[in-house]
N, C-alpha and C positions, 0 to 999 in steps of 0.2 A: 439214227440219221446215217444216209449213205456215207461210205467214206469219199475223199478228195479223189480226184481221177490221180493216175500219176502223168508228170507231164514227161517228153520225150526224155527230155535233160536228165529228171530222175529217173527213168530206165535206164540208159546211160551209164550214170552213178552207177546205180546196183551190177550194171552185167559187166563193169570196166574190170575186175581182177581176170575174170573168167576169157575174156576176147583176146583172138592171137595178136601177134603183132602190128598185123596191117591193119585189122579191124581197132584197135586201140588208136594207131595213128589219125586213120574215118572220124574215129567218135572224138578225137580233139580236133578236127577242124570243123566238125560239125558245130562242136560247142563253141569255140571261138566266134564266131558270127550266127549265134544260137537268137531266134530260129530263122534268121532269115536262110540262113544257109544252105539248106534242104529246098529250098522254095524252085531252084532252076531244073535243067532235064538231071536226068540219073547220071546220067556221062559225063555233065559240068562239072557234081560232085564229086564222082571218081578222081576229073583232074585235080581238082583244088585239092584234092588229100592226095594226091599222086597215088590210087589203089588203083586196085582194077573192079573194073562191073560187076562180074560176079563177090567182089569182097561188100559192095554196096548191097546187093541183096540179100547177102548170106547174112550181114549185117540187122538189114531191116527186119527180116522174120526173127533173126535171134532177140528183137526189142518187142516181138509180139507181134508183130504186121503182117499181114499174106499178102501186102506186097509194095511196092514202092509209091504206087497212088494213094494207097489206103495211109503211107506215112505221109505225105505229102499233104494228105488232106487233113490230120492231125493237128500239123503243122500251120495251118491257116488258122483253124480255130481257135489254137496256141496266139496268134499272132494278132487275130482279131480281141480276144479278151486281153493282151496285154494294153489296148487303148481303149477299154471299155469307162464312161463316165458313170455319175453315181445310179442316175437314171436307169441306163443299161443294166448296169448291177442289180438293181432293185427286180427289173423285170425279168432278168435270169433266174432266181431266184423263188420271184414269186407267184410265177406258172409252174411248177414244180413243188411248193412248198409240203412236206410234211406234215402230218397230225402232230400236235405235242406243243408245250409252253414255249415261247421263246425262249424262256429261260436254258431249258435242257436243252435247244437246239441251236442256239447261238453257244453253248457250253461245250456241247458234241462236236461243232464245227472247230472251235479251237483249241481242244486237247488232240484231234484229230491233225490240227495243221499241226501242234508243236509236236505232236509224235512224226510227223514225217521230216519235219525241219530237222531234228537233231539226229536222222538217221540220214540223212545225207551231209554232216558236217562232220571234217573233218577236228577231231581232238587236237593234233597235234599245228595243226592250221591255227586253232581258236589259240590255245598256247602261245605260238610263236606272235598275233596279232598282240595280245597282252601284254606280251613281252614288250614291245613297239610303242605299246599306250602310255605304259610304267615305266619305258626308260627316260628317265631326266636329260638326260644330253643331248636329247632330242625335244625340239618344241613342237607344242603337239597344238591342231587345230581340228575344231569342231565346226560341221554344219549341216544343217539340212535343208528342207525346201519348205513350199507353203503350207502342207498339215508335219511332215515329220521332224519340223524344225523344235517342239514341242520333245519329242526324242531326244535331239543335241543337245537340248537345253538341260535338261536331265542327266544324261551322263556328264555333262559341264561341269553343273553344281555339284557332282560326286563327286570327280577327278579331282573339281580344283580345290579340296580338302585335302585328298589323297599324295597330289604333287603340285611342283611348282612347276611355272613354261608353260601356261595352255591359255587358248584364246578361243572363244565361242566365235565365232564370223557370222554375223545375219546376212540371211540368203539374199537378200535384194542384191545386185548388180553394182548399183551403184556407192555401197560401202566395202565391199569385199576388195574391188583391187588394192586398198590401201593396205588390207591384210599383206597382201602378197607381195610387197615393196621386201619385207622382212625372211622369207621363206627362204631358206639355206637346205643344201643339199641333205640327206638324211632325214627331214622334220617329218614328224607324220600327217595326215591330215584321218580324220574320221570321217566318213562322208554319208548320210541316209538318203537315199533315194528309190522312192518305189512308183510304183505304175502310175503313167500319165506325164514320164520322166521329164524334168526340167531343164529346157537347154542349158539356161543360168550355172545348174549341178555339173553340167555336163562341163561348159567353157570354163569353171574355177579348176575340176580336176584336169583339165589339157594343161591350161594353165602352169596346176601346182606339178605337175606331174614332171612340167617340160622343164622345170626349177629343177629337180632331183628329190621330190617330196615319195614316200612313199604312202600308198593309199591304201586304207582299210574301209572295205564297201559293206552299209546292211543296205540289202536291197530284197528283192522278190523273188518268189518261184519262175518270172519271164528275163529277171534280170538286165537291170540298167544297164545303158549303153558306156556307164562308168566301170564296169568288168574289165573292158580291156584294154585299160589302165588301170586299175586295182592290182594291189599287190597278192590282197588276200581280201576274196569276197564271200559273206554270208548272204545264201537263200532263203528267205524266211515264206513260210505258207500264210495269205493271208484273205482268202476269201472266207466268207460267212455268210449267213443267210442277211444283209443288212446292204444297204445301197452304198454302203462305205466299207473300203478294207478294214481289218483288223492291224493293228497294231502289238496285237497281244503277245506274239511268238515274238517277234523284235524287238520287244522292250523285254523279255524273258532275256535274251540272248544279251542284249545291253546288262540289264542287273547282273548276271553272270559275269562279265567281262568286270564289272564296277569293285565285284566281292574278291575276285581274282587278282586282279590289281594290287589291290586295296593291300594285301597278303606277300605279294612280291618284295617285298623288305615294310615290313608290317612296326619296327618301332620308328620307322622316319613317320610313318602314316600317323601311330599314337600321338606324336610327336606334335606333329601339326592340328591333328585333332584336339589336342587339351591346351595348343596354343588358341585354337576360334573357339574354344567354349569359356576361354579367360576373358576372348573378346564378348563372347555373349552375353556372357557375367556381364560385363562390366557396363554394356549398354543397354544391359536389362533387359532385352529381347524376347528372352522367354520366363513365363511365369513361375515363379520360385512355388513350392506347397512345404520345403522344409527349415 
């Protein structure tokens, strides 16, 4: 199976050590309002990154472009597929399709996205988010939207083994601001949201954000309008040959975060561990064979 195209963001990524000064300055303000940002004349962008003209072009062919329409027009398709519905998806997809099982082609597609997911993230990034999850004197909240709420809810039931302070928030509207009566300056919030982004996700992080909450975002390769207010955001690849995104790279990056934690002062975690299996014992929960 072909591999994933790379989207602008991750060119970007990859060329940001190598790019002078002023071209580095470009490529963060590009990515700050990523992608609409590119969408105006070549000169709007020069000003909003305060570069000059020629840094925008020498910029664009360094990303692979011959020339500033050809990025431009990148950039729409980028912009188009980030509100593509299932439909859409299906029929990208399956005018193009491949010979071969689904099996190996839905397999190919996401060993394909978590190889590109984990070459654009940062180690010391994931580390410090961890750190933020696992620290107790911080309360920490969880939520997602209408399919990645299923996500939250999963790294919930890990955590809340692992530590005390955490509160799952269901996405509706109408239960969350009561979460938020409670939010104190430092808490964290975990936030999931991927394409088709949800205002709902959007107004709780303004919200927690405007408290003094610090935001840990899994979101997408087009990236939620919750980046910028995330403190620290993961991009996950998640298309497939299927009318539905994948979830598979994001729940990878979730279990990773869960084992990492988990590790972070590991006999408080024992601790609480063989306190809920006293509780399991004892309400007989799970089936004994010895």
């Amino acid at each position: 199976m072909a591999e994933a195209p790379l989207t602008i963001s991750d060119r970007i990524q990859q060329k940001l050590e190598g790019l002078t000064r002023a071209e580095r300055q470009l490529a963060h303000s590009i990515l700050e309002n990523y992608p609409a940002s590119g969408l105006g004349p070549l000169t709007a962008l020069a000003k909003d990154a305060e570069v000059s003209v020629p840094t925008v072009a020498r910029m664009v062919q360094k990303l692979g472009f011959r020339g500033y329409p050809e990025f431009q027009a990148e950039l729409r398709e980028e912009l188009r597929a980030k509100v593509k519905g299932p439909i859409a998806k299906h029929d990208t997809w399956a005018d193009g399709a491949p010979e071969g099982h689904m099996l190996n082609r839905f397999t190919d597609a996401v060993i394909d996205n978590i190889r590109h997911t984990l070459g654009q993230i940062d180690p010391k990034a994931f580390d410090a988010a961890c750190a933020l999850v696992g620290d107790t004197k911080r309360h920490l909240y969880i939520v997602g939207g209408r399919v990645t709420h299923t996500l939250a809810e999963y790294l919930f039931l890990h955590l809340q083994v692992i530590r005390p302070r955490i509160t799952h928030i269901q996405s509706t509207s109408n239960t969350w601001p009561h979460y938020l009566l409670d939010v104190a300056p430092g808490d964290v919030f975990v936030i999931y949201d991927v394409r088709r982004y949800e205002n709902n996700t959007l107004k709780l992080a303004e919200m927690a954000h405007a408290q003094g909450a610090r935001v840990i975002l899994f979101t997408d390769q087009w990236r939620s309008p919750v980046h910028e207010l995330a403190d620290i955001s993961f991009s996950s690849r998640i298309v497939v040959p299927s009318a539905w995104d994948s979830a598979a790279t994001t729940l990878l990056l979730t279990e990773t975060m869960i084992s990492a934690v988990q590790n972070l002062d590991w006999d408080k975690t024992k601790t609480r561990m063989e306190a809920l299996e006293d509780m399991f014992d004892q309400t007989k929960l799970f089936r004994k064979f010895t």
